[in-house]
C-alpha positions in Angstrom: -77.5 166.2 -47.9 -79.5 164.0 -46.0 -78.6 163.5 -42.3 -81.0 160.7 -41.2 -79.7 158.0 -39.1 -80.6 155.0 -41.5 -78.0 156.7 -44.0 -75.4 157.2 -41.4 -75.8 153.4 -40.4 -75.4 152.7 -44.0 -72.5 154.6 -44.9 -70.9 153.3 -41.8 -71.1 149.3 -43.3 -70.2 150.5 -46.4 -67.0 151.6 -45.3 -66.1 148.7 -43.5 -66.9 146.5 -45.9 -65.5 148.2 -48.4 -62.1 148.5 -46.2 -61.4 144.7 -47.1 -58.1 145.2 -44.8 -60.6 145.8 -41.8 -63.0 142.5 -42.7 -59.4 140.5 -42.6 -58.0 141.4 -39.4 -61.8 141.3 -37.8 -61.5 137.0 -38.8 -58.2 137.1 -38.1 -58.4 135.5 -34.6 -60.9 133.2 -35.8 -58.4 132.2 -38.9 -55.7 132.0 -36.6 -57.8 129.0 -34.1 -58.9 127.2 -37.2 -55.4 126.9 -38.1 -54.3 125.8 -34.9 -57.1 123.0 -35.1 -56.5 122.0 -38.0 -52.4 121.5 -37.1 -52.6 120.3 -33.5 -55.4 121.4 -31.6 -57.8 118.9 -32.7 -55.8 115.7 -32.8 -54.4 116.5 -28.8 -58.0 116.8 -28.4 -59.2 113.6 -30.4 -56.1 111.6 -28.3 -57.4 113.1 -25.1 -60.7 111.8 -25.4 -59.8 108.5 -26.6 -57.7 108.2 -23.5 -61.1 108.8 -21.5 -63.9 107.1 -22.8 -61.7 104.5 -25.4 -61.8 104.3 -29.3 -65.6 105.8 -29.8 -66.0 106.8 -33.3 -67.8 110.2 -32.9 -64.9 112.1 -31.0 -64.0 114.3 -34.2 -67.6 115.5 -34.1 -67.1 115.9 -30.5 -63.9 117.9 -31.4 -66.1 120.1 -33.8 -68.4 121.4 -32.6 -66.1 122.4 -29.8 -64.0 124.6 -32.0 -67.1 125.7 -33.6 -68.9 126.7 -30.8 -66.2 128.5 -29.3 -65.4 130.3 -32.6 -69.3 131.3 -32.4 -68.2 133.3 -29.2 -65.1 134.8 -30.1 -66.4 136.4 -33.3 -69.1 138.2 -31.3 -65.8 139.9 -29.7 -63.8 140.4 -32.8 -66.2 141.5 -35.5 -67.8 144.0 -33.1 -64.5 145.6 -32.9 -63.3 145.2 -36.4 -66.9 147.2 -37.4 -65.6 150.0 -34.3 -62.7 150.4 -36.1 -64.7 153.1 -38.5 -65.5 155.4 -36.0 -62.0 155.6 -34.4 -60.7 156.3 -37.9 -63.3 159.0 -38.3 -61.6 160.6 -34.9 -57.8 160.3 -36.2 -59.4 161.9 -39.7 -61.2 164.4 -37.8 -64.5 163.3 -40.0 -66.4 163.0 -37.1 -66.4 166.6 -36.2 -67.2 167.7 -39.6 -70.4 165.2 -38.8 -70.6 167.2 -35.8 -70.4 170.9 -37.6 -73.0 169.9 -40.1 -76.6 170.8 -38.7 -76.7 166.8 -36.6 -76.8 165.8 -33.5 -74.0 164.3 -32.0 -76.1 161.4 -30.3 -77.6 160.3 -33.3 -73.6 160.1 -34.7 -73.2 157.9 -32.2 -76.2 156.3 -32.2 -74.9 155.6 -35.8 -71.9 154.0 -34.6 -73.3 151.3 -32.0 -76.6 150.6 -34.5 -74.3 149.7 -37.3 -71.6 147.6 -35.0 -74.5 145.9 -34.3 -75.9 145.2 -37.3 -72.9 144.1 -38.9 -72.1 141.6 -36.0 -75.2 139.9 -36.8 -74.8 140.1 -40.2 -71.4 138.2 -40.2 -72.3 136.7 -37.2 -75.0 134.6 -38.5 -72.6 133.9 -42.1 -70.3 132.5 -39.4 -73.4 130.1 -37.9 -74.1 129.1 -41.3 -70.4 128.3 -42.0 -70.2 126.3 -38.9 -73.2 123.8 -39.5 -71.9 123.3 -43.1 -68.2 122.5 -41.4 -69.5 120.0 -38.7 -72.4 118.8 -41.5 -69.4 118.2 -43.9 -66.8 116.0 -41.5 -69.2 113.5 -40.8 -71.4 115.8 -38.0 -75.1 116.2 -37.7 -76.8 119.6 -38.1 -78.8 121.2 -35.2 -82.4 120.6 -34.8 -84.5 123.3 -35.4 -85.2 124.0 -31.9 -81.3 124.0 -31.5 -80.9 126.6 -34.3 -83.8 129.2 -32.1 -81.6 128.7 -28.7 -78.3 129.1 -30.5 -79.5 132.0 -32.1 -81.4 133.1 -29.3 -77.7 133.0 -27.3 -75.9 134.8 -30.1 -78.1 137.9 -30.3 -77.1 138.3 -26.7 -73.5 137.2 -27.3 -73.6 140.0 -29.6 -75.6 142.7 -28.0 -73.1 142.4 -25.1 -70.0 142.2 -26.7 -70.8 145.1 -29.2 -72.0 147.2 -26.0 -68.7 146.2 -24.4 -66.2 147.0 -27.1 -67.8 150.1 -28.1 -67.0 151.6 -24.6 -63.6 150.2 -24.4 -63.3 151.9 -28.6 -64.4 154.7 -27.1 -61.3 156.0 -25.2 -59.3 155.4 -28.4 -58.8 158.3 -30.6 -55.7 157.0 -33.4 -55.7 153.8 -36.1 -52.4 152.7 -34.6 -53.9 152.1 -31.0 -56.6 151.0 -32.3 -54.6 148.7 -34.4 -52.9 147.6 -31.0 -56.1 147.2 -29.0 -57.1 144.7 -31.6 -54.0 143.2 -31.2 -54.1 142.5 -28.2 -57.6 141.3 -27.6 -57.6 139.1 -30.6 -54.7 137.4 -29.2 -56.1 137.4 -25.9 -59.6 136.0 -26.8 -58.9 132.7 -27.6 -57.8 131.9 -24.0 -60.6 133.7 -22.1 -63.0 131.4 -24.5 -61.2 128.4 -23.4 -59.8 127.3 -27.3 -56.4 127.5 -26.9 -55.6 125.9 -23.8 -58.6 123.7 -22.2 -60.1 125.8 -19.2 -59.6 122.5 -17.0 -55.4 122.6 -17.0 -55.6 126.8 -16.2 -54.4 128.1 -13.1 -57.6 128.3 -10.1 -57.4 132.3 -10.6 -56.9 132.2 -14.1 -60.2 130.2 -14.7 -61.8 132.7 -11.9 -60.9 135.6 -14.6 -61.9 133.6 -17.3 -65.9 132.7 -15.5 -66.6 136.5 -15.2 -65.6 137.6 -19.0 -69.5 137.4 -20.2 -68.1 135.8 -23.9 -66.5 132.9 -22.1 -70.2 132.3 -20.9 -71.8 133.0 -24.2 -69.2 129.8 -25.7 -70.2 127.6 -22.7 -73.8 128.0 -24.0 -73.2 127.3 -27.7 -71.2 124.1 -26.4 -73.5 122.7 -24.1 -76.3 122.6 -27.6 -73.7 121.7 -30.1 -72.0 119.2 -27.9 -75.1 117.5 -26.6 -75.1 114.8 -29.0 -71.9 114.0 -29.6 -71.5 113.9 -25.9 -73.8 111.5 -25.7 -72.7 109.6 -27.8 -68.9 109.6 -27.0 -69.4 108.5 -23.2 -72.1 106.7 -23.6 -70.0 103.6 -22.2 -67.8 105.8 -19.8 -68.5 106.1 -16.1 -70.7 109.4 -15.7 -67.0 111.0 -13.6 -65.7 110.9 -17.2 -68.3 112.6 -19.2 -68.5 115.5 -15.9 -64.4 115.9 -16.1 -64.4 116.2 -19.9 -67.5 118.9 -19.4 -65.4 120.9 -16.8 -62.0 120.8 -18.2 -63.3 122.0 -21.7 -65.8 124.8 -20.3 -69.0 123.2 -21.8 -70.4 123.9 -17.9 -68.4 126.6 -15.4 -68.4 126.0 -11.7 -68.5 128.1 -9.1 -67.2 126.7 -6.2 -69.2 123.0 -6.5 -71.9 124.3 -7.6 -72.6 124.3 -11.4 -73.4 127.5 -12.9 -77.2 127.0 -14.4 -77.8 128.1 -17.7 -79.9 131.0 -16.5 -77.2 132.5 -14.7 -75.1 132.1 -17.9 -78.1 134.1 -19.6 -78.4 137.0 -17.2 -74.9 137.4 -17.3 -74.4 138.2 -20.7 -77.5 140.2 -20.1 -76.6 142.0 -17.5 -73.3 143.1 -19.0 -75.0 144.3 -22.0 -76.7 145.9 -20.2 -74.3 147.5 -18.1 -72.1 148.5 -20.6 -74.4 149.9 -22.6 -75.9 152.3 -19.9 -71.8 153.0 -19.7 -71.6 153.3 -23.4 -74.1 156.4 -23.2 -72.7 157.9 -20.2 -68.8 157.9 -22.3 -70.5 159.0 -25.5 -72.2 162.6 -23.8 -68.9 163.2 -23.0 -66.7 161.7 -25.9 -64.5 164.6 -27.4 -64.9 164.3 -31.4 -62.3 167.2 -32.4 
């Protein structure tokens, strides 16, 4: 039998994509937001901005790529910990220790694990990019410039490469399905407030919106919207004192403050960095000492 990493990367997206159940619930939060736009989200949003820069004709696109940019974020979040749920299965199953008993190292197991999260993130990660631009493209939108489409995809390699870091240490601690299955609950419900889609970041409580500027995927959805939202921006306040367009901008988390001082898109960048980062030096530090029997 051969042991290398590649086919233990493979045989880890096999299952998962094989486990059609597991693909489901990993777009289930992002099914769940669209649905909520498509109902009410959207039109309070349309009605809000018509209130604040008058009857412009571009405030659906506005409205788009909003959704679509914060969806962008959240699947970073959700996919990565769909694709985790393989290895806590292989725990409840005991399958990782027979992995374990076989002549291989446990670090390239888990090196299996985190590679393949990855991977997969991108993989559906990018389908979800693709899916977006054809959403906006189709509603009446314009598609992002190719300059647009390196920084966006620039920003969701690090959207992913944190978030997968992040959910693979918090995966860690879990050992059956049915707390993993609550886990998931939880943060899928959770997700869409922390990345601002269900309730505007604006109308939040002060400490709320604190939590909210220091989860690294809100950060990585302020960045898709301040490129997807350019135009449209643009174009929707073009005749609206500048107060409006800035108000607009801080109530629906296309820029963060902190304090008064605008959080600069660098910052935004290091963060999701740095948490990546951080996590994943954690991440190797959990898995030396990760039980697999």
């Amino acid at each position: 039998m051969n042991y290398s990493l590649g086919h233990l990367i493979k045989r880890n997206m096999k299952v998962y994509f094989r486990d059609k159940v597991s693909v489901f619930f990993s777009f289930l939060s992002i099914i769940i937001i669209v649905m909520l736009y498509a109902l009410f989200l959207g039109n309070i949003q349309v009605d809000s901005i018509r209130h604040a820069a008058g009857d412009v004709p571009d405030a659906r696109y506005l409205v788009d790529t909003w959704i679509m940019a914060g969806i962008l974020a959240v699947s970073t979040i959700t996919i990565s910990l769909g694709a985790l749920g393989t290895m806590v299965d292989d725990k409840h199953k005991k399958i990782m220790r027979d992995f374990v008993v076989a002549p291989l190292k446990k670090s390239r197991v888990v090196a299996s694990y985190i590679l393949s999260t990855w991977i997969i993130t991108v993989i559906v990660g990018l389908f979800t990019l693709i899916l977006a631009e054809a959403y906006i493209f189709a509603a009446g939108g314009e598609l992002v410039t190719f300059f647009e489409l390196l920084e966006i995809l620039g920003i969701l390699m690090l959207c992913i490469f944190s978030s997968s870091c992040i959910m693979f240490f918090i995966a860690s601690f879990i050992r059956t399905s049915n707390a993993f299955a609550t886990l998931s609950t939880i943060i899928g419900t959770m997700i869409g407030f922390m990345a601002g889609i269900y309730v505007p970041i604006g109308i939040l409580p002060s400490a709320v919106q604190s939590v909210i500027k220091v989860i690294p995927v809100s950060h990585g959805a302020s960045l898709f919207r301040q490129i997807l939202m350019e135009r449209p921006l643009d174009s929707v306040f073009k005749m609206a004192p500048a107060a409006a367009k800035q108000d607009y901008m801080e109530a629906y988390g296309v820029i963060f403050k902190a304090g008064d001082n605008e959080i600069s898109t660098f910052a935004m960048l290091m963060i999701l960095a740095g948490s990546g980062i951080l996590f994943f030096v954690l991440s190797v530090l959990r898995a030396s000492k990760m039980k697999v029997d």
